[in-house]
Biopython code that builds the backbone (N, CA, C, O; Angstrom):
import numpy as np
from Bio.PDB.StructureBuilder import StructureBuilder

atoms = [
    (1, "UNK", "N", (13.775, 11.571, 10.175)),
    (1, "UNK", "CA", (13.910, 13.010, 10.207)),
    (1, "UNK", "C", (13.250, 13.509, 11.479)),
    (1, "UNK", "O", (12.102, 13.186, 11.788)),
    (2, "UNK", "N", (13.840, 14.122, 12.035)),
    (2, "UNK", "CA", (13.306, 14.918, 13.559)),
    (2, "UNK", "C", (12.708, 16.184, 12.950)),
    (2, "UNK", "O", (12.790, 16.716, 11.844)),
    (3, "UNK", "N", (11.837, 16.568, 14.517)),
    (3, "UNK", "CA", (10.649, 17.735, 14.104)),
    (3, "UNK", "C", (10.724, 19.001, 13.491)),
    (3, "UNK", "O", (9.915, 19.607, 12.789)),
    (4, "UNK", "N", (12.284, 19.387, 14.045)),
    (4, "UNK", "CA", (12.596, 20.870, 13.678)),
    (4, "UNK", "C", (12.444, 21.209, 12.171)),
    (4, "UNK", "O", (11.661, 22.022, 11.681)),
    (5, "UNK", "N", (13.514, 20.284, 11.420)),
    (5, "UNK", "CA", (13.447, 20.550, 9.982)),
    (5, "UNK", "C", (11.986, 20.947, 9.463)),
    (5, "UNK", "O", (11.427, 22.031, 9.295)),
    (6, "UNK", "N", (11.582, 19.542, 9.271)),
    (6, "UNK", "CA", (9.831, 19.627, 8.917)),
    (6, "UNK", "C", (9.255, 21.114, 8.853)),
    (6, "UNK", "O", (8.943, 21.825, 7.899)),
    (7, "UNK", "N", (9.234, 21.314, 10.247)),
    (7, "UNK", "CA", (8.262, 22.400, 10.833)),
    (7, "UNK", "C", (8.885, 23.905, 10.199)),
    (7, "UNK", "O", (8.241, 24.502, 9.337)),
    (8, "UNK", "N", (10.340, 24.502, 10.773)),
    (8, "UNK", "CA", (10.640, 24.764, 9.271)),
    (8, "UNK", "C", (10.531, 25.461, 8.024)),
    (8, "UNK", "O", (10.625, 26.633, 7.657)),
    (9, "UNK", "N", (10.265, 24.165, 7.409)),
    (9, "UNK", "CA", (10.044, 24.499, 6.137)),
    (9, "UNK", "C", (8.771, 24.683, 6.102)),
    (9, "UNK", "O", (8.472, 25.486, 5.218)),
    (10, "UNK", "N", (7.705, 24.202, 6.806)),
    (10, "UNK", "CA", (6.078, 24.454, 6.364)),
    (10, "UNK", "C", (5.841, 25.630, 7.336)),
    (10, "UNK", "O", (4.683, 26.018, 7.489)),
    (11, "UNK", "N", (6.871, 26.240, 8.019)),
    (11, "UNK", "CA", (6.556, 27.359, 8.456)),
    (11, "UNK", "C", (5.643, 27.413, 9.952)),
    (11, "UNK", "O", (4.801, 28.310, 9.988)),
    (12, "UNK", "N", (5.747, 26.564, 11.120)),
    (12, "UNK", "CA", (5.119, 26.530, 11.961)),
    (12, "UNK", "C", (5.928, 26.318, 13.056)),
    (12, "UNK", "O", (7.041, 25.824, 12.878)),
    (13, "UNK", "N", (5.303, 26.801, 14.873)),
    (13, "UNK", "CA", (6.139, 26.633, 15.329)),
    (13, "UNK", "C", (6.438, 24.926, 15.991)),
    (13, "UNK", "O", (5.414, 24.242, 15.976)),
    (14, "UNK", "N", (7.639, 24.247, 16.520)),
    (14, "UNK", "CA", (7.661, 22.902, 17.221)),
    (14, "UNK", "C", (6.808, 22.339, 17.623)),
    (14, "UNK", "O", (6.352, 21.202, 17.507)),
    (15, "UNK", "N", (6.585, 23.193, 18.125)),
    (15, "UNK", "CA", (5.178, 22.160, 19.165)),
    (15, "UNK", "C", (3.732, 21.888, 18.384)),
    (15, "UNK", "O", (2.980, 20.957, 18.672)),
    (16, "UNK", "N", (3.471, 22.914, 17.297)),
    (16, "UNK", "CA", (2.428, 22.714, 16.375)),
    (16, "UNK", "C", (2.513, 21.070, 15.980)),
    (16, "UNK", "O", (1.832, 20.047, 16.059)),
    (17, "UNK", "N", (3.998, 21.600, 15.439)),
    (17, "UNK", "CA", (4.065, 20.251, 14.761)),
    (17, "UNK", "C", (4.352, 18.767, 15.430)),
    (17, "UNK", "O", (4.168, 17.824, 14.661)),
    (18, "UNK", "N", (4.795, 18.440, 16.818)),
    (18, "UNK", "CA", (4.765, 18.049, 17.259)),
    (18, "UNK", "C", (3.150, 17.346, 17.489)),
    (18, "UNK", "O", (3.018, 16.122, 17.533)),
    (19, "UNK", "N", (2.080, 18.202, 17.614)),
    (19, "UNK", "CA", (1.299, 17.971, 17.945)),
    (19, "UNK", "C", (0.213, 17.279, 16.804)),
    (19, "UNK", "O", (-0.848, 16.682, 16.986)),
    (20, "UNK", "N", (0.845, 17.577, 15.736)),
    (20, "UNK", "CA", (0.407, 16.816, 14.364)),
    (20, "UNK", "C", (0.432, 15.664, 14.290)),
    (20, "UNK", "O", (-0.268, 14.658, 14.170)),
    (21, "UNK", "N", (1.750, 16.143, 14.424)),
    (21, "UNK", "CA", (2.667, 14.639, 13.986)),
    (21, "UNK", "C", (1.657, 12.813, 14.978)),
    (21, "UNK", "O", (1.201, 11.730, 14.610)),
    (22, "UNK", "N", (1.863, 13.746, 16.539)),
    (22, "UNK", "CA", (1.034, 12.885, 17.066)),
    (22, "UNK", "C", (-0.040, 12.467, 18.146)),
    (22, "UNK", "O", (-0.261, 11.605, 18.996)),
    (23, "UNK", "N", (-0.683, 13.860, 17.466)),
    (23, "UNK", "CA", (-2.219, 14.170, 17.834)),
    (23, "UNK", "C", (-2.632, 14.405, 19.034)),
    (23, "UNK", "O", (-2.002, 13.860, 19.939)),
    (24, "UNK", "N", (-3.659, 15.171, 19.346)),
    (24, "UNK", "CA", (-3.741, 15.623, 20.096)),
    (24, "UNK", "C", (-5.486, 15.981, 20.678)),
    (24, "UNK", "O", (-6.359, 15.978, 19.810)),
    (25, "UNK", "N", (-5.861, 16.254, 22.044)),
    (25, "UNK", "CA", (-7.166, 16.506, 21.934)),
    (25, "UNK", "C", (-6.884, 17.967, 22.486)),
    (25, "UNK", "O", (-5.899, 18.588, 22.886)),
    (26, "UNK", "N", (-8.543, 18.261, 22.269)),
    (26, "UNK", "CA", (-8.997, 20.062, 22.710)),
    (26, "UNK", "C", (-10.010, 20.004, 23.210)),
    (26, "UNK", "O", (-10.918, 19.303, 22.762)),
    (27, "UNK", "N", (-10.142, 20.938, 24.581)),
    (27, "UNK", "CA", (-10.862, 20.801, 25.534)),
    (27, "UNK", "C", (-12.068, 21.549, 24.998)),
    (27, "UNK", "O", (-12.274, 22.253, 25.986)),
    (28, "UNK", "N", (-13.229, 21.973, 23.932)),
    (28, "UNK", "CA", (-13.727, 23.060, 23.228)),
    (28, "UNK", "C", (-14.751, 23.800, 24.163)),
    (28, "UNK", "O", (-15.199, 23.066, 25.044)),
    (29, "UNK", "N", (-15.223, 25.099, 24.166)),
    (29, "UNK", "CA", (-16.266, 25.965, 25.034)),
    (29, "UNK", "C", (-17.355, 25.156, 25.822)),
    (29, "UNK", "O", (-17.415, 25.053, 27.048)),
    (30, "UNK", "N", (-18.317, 24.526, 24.780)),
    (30, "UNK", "CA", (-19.109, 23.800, 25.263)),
    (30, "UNK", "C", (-18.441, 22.175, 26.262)),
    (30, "UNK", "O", (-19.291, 21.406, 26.711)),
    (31, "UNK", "N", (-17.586, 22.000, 26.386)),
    (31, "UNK", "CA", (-16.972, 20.860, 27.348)),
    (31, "UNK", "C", (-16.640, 19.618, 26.706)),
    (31, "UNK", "O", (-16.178, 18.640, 27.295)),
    (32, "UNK", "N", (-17.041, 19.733, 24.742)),
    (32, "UNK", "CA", (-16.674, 18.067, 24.754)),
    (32, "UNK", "C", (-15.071, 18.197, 24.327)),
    (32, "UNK", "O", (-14.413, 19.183, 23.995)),
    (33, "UNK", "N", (-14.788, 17.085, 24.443)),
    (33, "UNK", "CA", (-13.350, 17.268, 23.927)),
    (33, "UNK", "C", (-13.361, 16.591, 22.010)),
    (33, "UNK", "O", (-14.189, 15.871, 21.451)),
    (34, "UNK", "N", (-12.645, 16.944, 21.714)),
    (34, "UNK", "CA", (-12.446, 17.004, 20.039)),
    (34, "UNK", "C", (-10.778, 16.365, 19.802)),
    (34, "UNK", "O", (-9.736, 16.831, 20.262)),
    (35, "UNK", "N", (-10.933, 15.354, 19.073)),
    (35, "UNK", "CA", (-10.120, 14.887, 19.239)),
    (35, "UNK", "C", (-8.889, 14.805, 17.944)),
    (35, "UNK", "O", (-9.353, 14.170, 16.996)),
    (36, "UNK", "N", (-8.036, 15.091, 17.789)),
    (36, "UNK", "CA", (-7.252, 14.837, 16.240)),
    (36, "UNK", "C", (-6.227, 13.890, 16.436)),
    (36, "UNK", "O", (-5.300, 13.919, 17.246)),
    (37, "UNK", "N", (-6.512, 13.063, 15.603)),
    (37, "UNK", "CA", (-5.655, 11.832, 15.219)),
    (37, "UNK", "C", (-4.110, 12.392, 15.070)),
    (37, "UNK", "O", (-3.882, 13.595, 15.198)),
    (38, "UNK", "N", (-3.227, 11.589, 14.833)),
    (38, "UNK", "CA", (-2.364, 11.549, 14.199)),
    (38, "UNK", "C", (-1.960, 11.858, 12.742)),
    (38, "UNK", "O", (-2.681, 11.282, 11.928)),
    (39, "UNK", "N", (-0.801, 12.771, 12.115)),
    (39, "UNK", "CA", (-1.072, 12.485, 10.888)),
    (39, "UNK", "C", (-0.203, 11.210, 10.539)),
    (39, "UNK", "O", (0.936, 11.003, 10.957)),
    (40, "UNK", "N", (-0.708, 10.646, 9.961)),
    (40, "UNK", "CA", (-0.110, 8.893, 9.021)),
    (40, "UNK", "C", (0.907, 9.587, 8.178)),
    (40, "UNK", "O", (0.887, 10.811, 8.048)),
    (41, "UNK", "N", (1.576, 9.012, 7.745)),
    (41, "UNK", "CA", (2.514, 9.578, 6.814)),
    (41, "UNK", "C", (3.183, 8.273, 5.927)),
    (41, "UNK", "O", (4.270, 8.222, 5.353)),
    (42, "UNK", "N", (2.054, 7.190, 6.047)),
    (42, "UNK", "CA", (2.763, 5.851, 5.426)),
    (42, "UNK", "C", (2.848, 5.833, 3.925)),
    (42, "UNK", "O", (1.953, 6.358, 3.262)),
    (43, "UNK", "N", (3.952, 5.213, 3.317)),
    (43, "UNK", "CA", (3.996, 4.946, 2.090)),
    (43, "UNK", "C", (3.451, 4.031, 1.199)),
    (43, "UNK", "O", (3.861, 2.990, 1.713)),
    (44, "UNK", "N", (2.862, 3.714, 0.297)),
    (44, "UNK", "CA", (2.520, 2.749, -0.204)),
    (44, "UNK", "C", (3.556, 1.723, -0.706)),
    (44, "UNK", "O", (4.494, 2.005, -1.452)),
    (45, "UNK", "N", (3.259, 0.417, -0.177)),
    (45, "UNK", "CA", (3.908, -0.373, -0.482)),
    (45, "UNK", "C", (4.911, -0.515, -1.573)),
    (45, "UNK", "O", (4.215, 0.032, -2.429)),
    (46, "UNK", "N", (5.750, -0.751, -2.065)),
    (46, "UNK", "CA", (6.946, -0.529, -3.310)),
    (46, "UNK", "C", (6.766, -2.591, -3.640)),
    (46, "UNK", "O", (7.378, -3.426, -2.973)),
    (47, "UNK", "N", (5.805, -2.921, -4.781)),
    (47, "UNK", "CA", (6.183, -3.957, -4.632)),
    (47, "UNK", "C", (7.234, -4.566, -6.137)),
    (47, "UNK", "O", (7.165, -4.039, -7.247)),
    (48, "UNK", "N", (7.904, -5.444, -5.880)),
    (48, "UNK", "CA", (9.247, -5.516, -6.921)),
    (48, "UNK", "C", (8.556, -5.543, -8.016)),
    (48, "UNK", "O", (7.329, -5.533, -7.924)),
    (49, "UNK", "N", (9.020, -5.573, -8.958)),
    (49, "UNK", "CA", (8.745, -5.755, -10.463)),
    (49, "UNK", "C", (8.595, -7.092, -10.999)),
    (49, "UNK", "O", (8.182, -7.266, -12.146)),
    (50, "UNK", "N", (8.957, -8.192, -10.111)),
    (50, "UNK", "CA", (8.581, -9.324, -10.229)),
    (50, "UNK", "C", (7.474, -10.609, -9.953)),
    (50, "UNK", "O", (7.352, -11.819, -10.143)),
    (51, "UNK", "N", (6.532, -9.048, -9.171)),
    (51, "UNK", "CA", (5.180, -9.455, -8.823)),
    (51, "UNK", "C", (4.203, -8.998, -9.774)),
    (51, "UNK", "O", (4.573, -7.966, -10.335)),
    (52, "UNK", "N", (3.300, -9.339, -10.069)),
    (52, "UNK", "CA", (2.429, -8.644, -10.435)),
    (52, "UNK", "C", (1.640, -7.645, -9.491)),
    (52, "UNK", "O", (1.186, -7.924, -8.381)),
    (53, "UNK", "N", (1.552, -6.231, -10.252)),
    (53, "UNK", "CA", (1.085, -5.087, -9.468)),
    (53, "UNK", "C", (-0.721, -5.366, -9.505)),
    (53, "UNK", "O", (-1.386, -6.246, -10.052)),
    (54, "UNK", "N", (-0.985, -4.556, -8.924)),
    (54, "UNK", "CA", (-2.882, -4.618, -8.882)),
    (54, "UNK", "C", (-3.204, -4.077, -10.527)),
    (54, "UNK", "O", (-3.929, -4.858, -11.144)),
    (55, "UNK", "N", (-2.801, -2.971, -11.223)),
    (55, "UNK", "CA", (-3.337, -2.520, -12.269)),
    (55, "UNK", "C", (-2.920, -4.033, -13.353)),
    (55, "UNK", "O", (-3.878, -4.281, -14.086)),
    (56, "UNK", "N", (-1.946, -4.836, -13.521)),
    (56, "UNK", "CA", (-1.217, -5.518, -14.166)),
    (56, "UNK", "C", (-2.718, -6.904, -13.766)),
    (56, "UNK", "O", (-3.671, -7.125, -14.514)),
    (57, "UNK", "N", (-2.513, -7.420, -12.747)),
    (57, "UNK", "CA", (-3.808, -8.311, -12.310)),
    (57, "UNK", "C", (-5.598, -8.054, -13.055)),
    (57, "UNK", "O", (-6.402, -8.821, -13.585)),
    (58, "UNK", "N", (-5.602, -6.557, -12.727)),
    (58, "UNK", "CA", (-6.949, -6.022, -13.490)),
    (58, "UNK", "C", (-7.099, -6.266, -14.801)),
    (58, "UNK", "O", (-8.145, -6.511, -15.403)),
    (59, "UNK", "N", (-5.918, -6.182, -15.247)),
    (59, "UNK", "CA", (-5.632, -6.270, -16.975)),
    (59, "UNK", "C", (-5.898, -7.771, -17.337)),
    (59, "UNK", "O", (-6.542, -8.066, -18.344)),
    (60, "UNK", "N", (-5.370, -8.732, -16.462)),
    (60, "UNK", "CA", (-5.742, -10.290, -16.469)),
    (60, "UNK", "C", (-7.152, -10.291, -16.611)),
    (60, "UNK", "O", (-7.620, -11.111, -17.401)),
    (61, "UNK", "N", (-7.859, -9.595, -16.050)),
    (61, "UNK", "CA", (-9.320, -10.052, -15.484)),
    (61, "UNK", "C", (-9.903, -9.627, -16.447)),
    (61, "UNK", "O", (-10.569, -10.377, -17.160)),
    (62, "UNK", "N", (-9.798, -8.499, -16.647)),
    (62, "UNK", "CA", (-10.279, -7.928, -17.890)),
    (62, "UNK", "C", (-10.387, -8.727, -18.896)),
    (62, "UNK", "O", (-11.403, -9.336, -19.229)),
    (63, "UNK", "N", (-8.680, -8.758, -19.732)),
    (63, "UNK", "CA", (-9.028, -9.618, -20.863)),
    (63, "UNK", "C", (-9.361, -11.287, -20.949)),
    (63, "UNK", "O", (-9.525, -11.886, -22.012)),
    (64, "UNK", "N", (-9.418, -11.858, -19.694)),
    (64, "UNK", "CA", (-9.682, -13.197, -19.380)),
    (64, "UNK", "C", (-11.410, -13.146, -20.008)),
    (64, "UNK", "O", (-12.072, -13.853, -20.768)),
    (65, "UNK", "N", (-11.681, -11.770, -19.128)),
    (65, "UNK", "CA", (-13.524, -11.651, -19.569)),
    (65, "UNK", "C", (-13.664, -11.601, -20.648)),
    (65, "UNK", "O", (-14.410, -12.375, -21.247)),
    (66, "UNK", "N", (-12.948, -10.625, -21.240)),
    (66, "UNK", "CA", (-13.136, -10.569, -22.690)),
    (66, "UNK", "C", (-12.818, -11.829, -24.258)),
    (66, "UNK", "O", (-12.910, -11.765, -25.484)),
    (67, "UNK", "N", (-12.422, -12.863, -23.209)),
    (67, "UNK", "CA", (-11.889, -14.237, -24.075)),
    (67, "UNK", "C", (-10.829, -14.099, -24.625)),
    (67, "UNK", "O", (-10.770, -14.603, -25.746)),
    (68, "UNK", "N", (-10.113, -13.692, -24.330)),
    (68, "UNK", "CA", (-8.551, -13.503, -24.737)),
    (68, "UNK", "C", (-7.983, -14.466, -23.946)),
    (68, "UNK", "O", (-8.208, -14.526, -22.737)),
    (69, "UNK", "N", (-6.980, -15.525, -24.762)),
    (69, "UNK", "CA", (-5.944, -16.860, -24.794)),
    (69, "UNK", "C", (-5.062, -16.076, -23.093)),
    (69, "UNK", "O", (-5.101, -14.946, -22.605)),
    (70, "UNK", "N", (-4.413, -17.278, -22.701)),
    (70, "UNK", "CA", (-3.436, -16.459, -21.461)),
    (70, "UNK", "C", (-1.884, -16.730, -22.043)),
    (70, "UNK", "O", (-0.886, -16.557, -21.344)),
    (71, "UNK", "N", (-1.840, -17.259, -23.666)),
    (71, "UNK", "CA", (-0.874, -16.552, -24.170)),
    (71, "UNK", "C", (-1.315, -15.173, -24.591)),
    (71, "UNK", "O", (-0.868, -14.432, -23.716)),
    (72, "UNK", "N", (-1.975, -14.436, -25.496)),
    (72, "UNK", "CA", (-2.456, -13.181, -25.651)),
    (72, "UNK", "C", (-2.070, -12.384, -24.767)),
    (72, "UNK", "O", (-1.470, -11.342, -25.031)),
    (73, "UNK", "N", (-2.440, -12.868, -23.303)),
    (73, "UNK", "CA", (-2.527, -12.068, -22.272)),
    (73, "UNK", "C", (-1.239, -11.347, -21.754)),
    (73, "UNK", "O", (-0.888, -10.249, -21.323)),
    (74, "UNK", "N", (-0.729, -12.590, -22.042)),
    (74, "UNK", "CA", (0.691, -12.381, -21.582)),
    (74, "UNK", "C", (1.460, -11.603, -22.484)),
    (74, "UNK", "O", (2.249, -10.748, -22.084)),
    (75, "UNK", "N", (1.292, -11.828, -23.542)),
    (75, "UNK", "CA", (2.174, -11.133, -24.670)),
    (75, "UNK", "C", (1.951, -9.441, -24.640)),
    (75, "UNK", "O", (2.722, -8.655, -25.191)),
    (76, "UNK", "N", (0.597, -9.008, -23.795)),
    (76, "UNK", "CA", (-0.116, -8.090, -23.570)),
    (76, "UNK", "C", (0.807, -7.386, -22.733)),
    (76, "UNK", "O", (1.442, -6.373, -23.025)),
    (77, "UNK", "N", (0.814, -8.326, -21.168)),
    (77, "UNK", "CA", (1.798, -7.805, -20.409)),
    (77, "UNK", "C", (3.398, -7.831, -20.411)),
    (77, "UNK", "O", (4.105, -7.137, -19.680)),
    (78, "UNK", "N", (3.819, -8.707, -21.313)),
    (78, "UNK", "CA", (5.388, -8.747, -21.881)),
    (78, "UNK", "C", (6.018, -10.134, -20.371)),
    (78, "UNK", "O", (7.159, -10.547, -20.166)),
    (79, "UNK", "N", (5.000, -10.398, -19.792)),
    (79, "UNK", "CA", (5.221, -11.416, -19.299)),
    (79, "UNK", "C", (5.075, -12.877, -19.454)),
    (79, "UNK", "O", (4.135, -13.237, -20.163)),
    (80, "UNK", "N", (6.044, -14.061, -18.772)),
    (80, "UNK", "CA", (5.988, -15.408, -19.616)),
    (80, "UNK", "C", (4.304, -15.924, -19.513)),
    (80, "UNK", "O", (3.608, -15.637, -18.539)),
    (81, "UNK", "N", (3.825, -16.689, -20.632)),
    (81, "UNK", "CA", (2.642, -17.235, -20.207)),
    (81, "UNK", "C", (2.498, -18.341, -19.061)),
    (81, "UNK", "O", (1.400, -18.756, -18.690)),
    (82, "UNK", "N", (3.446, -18.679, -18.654)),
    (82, "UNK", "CA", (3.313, -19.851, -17.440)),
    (82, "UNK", "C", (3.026, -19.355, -16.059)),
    (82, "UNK", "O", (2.432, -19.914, -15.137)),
    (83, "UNK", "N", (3.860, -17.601, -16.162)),
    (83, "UNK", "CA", (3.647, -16.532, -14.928)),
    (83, "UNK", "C", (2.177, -16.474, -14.568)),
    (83, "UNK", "O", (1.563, -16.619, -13.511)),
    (84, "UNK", "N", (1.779, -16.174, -15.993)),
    (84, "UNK", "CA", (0.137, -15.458, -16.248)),
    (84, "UNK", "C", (-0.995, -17.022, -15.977)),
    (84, "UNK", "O", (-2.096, -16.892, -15.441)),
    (85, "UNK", "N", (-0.549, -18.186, -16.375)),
    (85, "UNK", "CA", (-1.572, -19.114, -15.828)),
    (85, "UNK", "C", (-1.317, -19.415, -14.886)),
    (85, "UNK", "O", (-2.217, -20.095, -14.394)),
    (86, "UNK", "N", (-0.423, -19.274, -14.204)),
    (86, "UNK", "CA", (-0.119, -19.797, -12.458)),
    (86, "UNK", "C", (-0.949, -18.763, -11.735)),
    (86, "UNK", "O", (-1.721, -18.958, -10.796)),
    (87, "UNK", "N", (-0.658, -17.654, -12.328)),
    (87, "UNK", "CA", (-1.486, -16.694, -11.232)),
    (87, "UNK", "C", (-3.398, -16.488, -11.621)),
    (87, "UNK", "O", (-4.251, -15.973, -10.897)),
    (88, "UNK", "N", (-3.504, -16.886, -12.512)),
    (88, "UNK", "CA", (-4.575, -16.982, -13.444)),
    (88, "UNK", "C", (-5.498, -18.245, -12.210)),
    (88, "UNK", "O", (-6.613, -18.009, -11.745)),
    (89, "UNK", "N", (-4.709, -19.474, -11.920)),
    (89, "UNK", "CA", (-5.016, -20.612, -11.941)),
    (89, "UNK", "C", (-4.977, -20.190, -9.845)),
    (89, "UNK", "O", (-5.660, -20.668, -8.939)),
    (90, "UNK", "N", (-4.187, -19.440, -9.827)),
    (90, "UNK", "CA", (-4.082, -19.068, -7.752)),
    (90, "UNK", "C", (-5.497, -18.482, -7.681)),
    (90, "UNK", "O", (-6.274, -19.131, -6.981)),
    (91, "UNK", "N", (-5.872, -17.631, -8.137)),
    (91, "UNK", "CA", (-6.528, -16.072, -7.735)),
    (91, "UNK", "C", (-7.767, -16.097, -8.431)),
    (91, "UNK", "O", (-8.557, -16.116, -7.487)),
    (92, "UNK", "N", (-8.401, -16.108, -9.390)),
    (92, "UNK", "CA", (-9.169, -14.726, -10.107)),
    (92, "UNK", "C", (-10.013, -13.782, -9.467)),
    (92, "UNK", "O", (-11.061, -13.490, -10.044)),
    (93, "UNK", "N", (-9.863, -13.485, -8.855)),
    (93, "UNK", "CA", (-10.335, -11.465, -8.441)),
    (93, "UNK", "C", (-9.293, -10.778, -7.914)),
    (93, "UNK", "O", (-8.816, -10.894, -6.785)),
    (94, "UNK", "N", (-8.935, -9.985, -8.881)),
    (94, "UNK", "CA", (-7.954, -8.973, -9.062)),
    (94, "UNK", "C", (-7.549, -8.653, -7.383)),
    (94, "UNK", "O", (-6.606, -9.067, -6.709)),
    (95, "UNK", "N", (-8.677, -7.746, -7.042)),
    (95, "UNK", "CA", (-8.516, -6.799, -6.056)),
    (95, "UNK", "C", (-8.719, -7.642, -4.704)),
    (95, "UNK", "O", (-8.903, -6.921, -3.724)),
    (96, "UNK", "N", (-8.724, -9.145, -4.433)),
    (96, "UNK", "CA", (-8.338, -9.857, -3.993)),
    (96, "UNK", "C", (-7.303, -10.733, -3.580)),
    (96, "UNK", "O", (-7.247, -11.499, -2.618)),
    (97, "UNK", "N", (-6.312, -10.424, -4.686)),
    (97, "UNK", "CA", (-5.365, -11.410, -4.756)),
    (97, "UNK", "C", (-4.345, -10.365, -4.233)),
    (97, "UNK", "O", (-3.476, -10.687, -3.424)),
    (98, "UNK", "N", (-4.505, -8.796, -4.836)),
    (98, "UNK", "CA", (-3.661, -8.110, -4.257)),
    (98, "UNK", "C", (-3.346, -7.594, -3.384)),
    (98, "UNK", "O", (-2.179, -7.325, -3.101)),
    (99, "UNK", "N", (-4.993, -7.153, -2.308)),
    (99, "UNK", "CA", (-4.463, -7.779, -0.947)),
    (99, "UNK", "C", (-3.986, -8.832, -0.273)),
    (99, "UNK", "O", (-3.487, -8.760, 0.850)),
    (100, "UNK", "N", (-4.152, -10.072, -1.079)),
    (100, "UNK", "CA", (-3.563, -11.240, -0.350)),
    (100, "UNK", "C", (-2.062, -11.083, -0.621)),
    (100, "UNK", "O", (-1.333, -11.788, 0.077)),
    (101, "UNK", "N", (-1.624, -10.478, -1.295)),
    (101, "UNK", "CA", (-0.194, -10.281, -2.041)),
    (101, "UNK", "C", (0.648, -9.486, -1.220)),
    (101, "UNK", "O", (1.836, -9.726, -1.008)),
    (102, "UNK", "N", (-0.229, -8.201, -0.605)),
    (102, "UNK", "CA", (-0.242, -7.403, 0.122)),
    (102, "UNK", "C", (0.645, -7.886, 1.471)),
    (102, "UNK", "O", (1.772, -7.798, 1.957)),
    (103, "UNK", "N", (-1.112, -8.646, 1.803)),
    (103, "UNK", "CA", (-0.842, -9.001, 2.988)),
    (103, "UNK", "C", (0.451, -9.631, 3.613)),
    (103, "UNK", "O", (1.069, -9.320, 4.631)),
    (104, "UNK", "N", (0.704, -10.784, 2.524)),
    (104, "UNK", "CA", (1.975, -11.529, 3.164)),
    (104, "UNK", "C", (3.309, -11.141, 2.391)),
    (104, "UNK", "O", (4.207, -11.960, 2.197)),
    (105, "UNK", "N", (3.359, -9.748, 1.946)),
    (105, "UNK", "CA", (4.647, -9.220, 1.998)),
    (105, "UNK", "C", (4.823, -8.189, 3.113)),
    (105, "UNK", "O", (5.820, -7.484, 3.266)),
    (106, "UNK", "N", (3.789, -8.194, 3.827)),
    (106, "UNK", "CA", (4.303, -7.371, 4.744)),
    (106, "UNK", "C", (3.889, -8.032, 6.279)),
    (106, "UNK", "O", (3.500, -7.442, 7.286)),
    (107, "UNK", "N", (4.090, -9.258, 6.083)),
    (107, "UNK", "CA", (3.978, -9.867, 7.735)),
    (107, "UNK", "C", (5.206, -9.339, 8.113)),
    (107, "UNK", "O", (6.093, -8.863, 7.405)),
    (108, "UNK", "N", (5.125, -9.539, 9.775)),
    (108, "UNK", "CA", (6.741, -9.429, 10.219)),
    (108, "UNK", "C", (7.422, -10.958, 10.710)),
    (108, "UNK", "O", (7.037, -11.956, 11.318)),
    (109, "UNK", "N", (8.882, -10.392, 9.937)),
    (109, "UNK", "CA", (9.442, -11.445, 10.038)),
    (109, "UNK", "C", (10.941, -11.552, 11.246)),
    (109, "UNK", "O", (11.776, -10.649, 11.297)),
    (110, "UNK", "N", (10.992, -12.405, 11.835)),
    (110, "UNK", "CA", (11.812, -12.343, 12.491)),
    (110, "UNK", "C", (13.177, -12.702, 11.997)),
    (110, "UNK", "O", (13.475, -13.603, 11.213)),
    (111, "UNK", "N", (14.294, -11.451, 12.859)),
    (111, "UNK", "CA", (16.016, -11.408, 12.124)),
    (111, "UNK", "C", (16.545, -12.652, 12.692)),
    (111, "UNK", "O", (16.431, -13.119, 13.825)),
    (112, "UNK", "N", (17.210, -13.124, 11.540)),
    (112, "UNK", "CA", (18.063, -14.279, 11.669)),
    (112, "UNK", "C", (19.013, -14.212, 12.734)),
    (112, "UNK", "O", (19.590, -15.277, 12.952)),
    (113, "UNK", "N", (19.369, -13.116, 13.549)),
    (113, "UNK", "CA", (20.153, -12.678, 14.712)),
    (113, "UNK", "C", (19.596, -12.719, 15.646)),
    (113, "UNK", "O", (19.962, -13.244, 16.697)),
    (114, "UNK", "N", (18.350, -12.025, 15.367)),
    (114, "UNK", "CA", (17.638, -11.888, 16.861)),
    (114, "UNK", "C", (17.575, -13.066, 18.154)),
    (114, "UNK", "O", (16.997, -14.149, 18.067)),
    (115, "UNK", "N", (18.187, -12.649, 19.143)),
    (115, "UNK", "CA", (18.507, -13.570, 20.175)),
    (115, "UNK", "C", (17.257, -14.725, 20.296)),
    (115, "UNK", "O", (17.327, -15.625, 21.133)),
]
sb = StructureBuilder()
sb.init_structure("model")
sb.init_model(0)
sb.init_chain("A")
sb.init_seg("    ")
for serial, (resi, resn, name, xyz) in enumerate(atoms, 1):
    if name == "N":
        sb.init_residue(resn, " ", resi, " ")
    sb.init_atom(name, np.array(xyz, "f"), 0.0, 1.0, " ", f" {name:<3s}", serial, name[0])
structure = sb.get_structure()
């Protein structure tokens, strides 16, 4: 989407937004300059339904602590128990594994075309 729309609708003029979008400094009275970032506008990752999500992982950890079977567990999450000890048996810290999960779904990969 280009700038015009945006700006627009939130009611400002081009160049405001322009300057949002990707930041800008100001020279202020006293001489320092002040600086504004960029605004980010990234999405959070969309990961398939065939991963386990971070809240879904927490729930492992949880009831793993709590001595609950990793059939239980699974039956918990409506997922197979072989899913739940493989990942059980990769990882245990939740908020670890899901940045590692993270991480290598979003390396870049090079197109099967690309010269």
């Amino acid at each position: 989407m280009g700038n015009s729309e945006p700006c627009r609708i939130v009611g400002i003029s081009r160049s405001s937004g322009t300057r949002w979008r990707h930041g800008h400094e100001v020279v202020l009275k006293s001489g320092d300059i002040k600086k504004y970032p960029p605004i980010s506008h990234q999405r959070p990752a969309v990961i398939s339904a065939r991963f386990f999500s971070e809240s879904e992982r927490i729930t492992i950890a949880d009831l793993l602590h709590a001595g609950h079977s990793i059939r239980a567990i699974a039956m918990e999450l409506g997922r197979s128990r072989w899913t739940v000890s493989r990942e059980i048996r990769r990882n245990y810290r939740p908020r670890t594994a899901q940045r590692s999960a993270e991480r290598r779904s979003s390396r870049q990969r090079t197109g099967k075309l690309a010269g």
